[in-house]
C-alpha positions, 0 to 999 in steps of 0.5 A, a space after each residue: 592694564 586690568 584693576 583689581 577689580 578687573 576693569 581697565 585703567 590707563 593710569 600707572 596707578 588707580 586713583 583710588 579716591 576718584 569714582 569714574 562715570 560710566 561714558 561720554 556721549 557725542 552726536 552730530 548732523 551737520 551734512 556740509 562738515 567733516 563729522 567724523 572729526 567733529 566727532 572726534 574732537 567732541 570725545 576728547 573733551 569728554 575722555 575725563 568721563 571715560 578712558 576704557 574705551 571708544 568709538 565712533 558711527 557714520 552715515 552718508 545716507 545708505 550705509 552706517 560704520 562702526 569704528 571702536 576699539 579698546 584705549 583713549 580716543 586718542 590710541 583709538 583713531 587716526 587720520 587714515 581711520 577718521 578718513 574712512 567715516 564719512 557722511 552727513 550724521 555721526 554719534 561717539 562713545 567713549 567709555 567706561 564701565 559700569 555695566 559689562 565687563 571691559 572687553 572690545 565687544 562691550 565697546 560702544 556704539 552698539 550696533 543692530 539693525 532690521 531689514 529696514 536699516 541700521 542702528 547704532 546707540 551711545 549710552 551715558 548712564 546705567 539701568 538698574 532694571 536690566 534683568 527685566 529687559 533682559 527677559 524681554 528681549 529674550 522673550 523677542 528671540 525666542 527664550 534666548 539672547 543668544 540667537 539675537 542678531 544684533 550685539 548682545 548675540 554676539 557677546 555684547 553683556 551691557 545695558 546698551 545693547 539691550 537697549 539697541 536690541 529691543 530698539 530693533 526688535 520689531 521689523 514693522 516699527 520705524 526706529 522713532 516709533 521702536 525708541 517711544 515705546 521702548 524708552 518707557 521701558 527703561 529705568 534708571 540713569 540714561 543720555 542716549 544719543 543714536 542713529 540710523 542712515 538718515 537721522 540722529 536721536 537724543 534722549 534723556 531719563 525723566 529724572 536727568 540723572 545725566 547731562 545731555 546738551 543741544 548745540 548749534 553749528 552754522 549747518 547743523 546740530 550737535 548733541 553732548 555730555 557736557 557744554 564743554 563738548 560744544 565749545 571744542 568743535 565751535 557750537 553754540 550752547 542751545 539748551 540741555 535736552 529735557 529729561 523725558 524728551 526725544 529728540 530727532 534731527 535730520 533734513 527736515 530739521 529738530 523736532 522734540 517728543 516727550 516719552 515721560 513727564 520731568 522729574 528732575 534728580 540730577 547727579 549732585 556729584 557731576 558739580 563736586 567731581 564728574 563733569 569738567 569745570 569749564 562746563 555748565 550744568 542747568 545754568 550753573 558753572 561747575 566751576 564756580 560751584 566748586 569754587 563756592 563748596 571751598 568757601 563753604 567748607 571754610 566757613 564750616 571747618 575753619 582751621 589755622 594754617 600757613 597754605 591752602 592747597 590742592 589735590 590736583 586737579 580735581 581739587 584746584 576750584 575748591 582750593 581757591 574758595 577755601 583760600 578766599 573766604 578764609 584768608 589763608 594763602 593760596 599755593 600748590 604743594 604739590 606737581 603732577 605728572 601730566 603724562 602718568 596716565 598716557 600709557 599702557 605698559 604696566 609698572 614692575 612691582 617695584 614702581 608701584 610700591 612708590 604709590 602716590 609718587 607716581 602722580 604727584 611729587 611735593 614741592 619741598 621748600 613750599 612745603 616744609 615748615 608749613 601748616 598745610 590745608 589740603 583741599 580734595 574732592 572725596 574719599 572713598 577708600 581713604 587709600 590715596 588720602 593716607 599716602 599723600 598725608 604721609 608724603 606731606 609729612 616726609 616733605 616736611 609739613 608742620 601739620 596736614 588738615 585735610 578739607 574734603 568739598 562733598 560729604 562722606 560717600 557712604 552709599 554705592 552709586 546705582 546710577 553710572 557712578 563706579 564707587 566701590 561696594 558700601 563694604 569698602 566705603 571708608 565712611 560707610 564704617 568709621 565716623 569722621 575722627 576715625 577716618 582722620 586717624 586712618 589717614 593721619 591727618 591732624 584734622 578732618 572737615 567735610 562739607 556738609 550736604 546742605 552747603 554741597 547742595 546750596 552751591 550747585 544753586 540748585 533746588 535740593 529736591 532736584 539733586 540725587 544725593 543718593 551716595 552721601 544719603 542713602 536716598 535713591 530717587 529712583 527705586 532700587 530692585 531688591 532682586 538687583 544682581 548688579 551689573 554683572 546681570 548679562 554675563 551670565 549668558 555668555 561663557 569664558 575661556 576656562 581659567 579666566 576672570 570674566 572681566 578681563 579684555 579677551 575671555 569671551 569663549 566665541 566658540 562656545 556659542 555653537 548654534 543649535 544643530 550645527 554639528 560642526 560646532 560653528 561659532 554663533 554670534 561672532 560674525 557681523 551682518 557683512 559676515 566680519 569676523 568679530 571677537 575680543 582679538 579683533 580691534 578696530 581694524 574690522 569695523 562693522 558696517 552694514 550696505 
């Protein structure tokens, strides 16, 4: 089902005070295991960071599948599915957008390839200079995207397949070659896991904006968003992969190569929100980073209450310190319905004007009476806050003061983060009092970005705080148009929003000089027939 924004979502509702990262990224060499299931289970440790959806490249060493469609990682592969990716190395995406509409072609891993072999890339992040490699890449092809063989030909409009594009737009260079001089290039947030028949690659932004982890298995390696990833499928945490390196594994082993110098800035919002709390991040747990912005948050706003309670689940960590530094008893108010965002089928008017209460439903002998504090994560719109406050207070709550464990959001996140426009920020226009009243709350407290950042234990001149602070590490091109920057190229059957899953007007890219009116693009290099009503059940490979 399509957001107001246009993108999907697998929730009844969207939960309008979560942003939502750009993907998780899974790789794999291990020549004696079954990699397309290590895969697999890979990505369902990583399907919080992304549910529009996902995909999965194999090689046995002389041919390379793709196998992706729209949906969880789930809905999206099977026994039978997973059966027929065979081989020795495989990447997984699973995805959701930030650059690109939200389409099957838009999917990843990409895929393009040279008369030399094949190559399919997963992307974690997002560029801000696209418009630039745009140009490039088209400049490649002769002043026109559309005559690319590869996916951005074929009505692919994301920053990862311009990547994939310009990766194989040499014919003479080897892809390690293609990926030193191509990387440079690139600016902005990018963890990047690819593959061609024999060899995966990793690499990672000189600032790390994003995770990107090593791991080892008994015969073999693995590359993922998250610790978490590595846990699932039995691999042993080795390090993060640096920011600025490239990473190469194959028979011959790991070998490492620097494409730029360290700058560090990673994602402070990774700790307060993104990433899963069994995961570490440059040695710290994010758990107990969370655990760590309750107290801090009791410290600073301290308050008289009964109970302290969460917003579930992002905001359980966060509760527990609060309760522990502050003494209040710790209790949930409130239970959510683990099966609300397992589905596709759309609610009637009638069921969405129930809201909140689709998702979570107060415990009304906990809750009433009580001077209830109610820790969550972030607003960013205010919407969910203010319909919670007000189903507390139904339920029976004496007073809600609402705890929030990250500062105001009043910047947009550039960097793979999907925030609202600053226009839309809640924070971005009223001032903390304000927002207390638009949400109803008998008191309003945020952490302030010091105690955020002294919980990650990181240095703070290592963190981007960019959304809370309005200080963008990596400089923002004033001509920026956003991530809508390759639909431009491609056009959209008439009447139809550009961002919906099925719009590509494949027969529109008639080749130049076919009178006939050929469709150009819509085919894959097997000669498969590609397009948005074209799932899974059409993989791309390639002999």
């Amino acid at each position: 089902m399509a957001r107001p924004d246009g993108r999907l979502t697998h929730d009844l509702l969207p939960d309008e005070s979560l942003p939502q990262d750009a993907c998780g990224v899974f790789g794999v060499w291990a020549p004696d295991d079954e990699v397309a299931k290590l895969t697999y289970f890979g990505l369902y440790a990583l399907q919080h960071r992304g549910q529009e959806a996902a995909g999965i490249a194999t090689s046995d060493g002389r041919s390379l599948l793709v196998f992706k469609d729209v949906g969880l990682v789930a809905q999206v592969f099977d026994e039978s599915s997973l059966a027929s990716l065979r081989g020795h190395l495989a990447i997984g995406h699973c995805r959701y957008s930030t650059t690109g509409r939200s389409s099957w072609e838009n999917a990843q891993p990409t895929l393009d390839g040279t008369s030399g072999g094949t190559v399919a890339l997963a992307h974690n992040g997002n560029l801000i200079n696209s418009a630039e490699l745009r140009q490039v890449l088209a400049e490649r092809h002769g002043g026109a995207l559309r005559y690319s063989a590869g996916e951005v030909g074929r009505g692919n409009t994301t920053d990862t397949a311009l990547i994939t594009g310009l990766l194989t737009s040499d014919e003479d260079q080897t892809l390690e070659s293609a990926a030193m001089e191509v990387l440079p290039m690139l600016r902005g947030a990018f963890s990047l896991v690819f593959c061609d028949e024999q060899t995966v690659y990793a690499a990672r932004d000189p600032q790390g904006v994003r995770p990107l982890v090593l791991g080892r298995l008994e015969r073999g390696w693995v590359v993922a968003s998250e610790t978490a990833a590595l846990d699932i499928v039995g691999a042993s945490f080795v390090r993060e992969v640096e920011p600025g390196e490239l990473l190469a594994i194959d028979e011959q082993g790991l070998r490492s190569r620097r494409f730029a110098e360290t700058a560090r800035k990673g994602c402070v919002f990774e700790y307060v929100y993104l990433a899963r709390p069994d995961t570490s991040l440059n040695g710290r747990s994010v758990h107990e980073s969370r655990v760590e912005m309750g107290r801090q948050l009791a410290a600073e706003h301290p308050v008289e209450a009964d109970m302290v309670m969460p917003t579930p689940e992002s905001g359980v960590p966060a509760a527990i310190g609060y309760a522990e530094a502050s003494g209040i008893p710790y209790g949930a108010g409130l239970v959510k319905n683990a099966y609300v965002g397992r589905t596709f089928i759309a609610p009637s008017q009638t069921i969405r004007q129930l809201g909140i209460r689709l998702k979570l439903n107060p415990l009304r002998d906990v809750i009433r009476g009580k001077r209830l504090v109610v820790i969550d994560d972030s607003i960013v719109r205010g919407n969910t806050q203010r319909a919670l406050v007000r189903m507390l207070r139904e339920a029976g709550a004496a007073e809600v003061h609402v705890r929030i464990s990250s500062p105001p959001v009043r910047w947009p996140c550039f960097y793979g983060i999907d925030f609202a426009t600053r226009a839309e920020l809640v924070a971005n226009g009223l001032n903390t009092d304000d927002i207390r009243a638009s949400i109803g709350a008998d008191s309003l407290g945020y952490i302030s970005e010091s105690g955020m950042v002294t919980a990650t234990e990181q240095r703070a001149d290592e963190l981007c705080t960019a959304c809370f602070s309005g200080q963008y590490p990596i400089g923002i091109p004033e001509d920026n148009i956003g991530k809508d920057v390759l639909e431009l190229e491609f056009p959209v059957h008439a009447g139809s929003d550009p961002t919906d899953v099925g719009t590509l007007d494949v027969e529109q890219l008639g080749e130049p000089g076919n009178e006939a009116g050929a469709p150009r693009g819509v085919h894959d290099i097997d000669g498969v027939r590609v397009g948005s009503a074209v799932g899974a059940s059409d993989a791309l490979s390639r002999p």
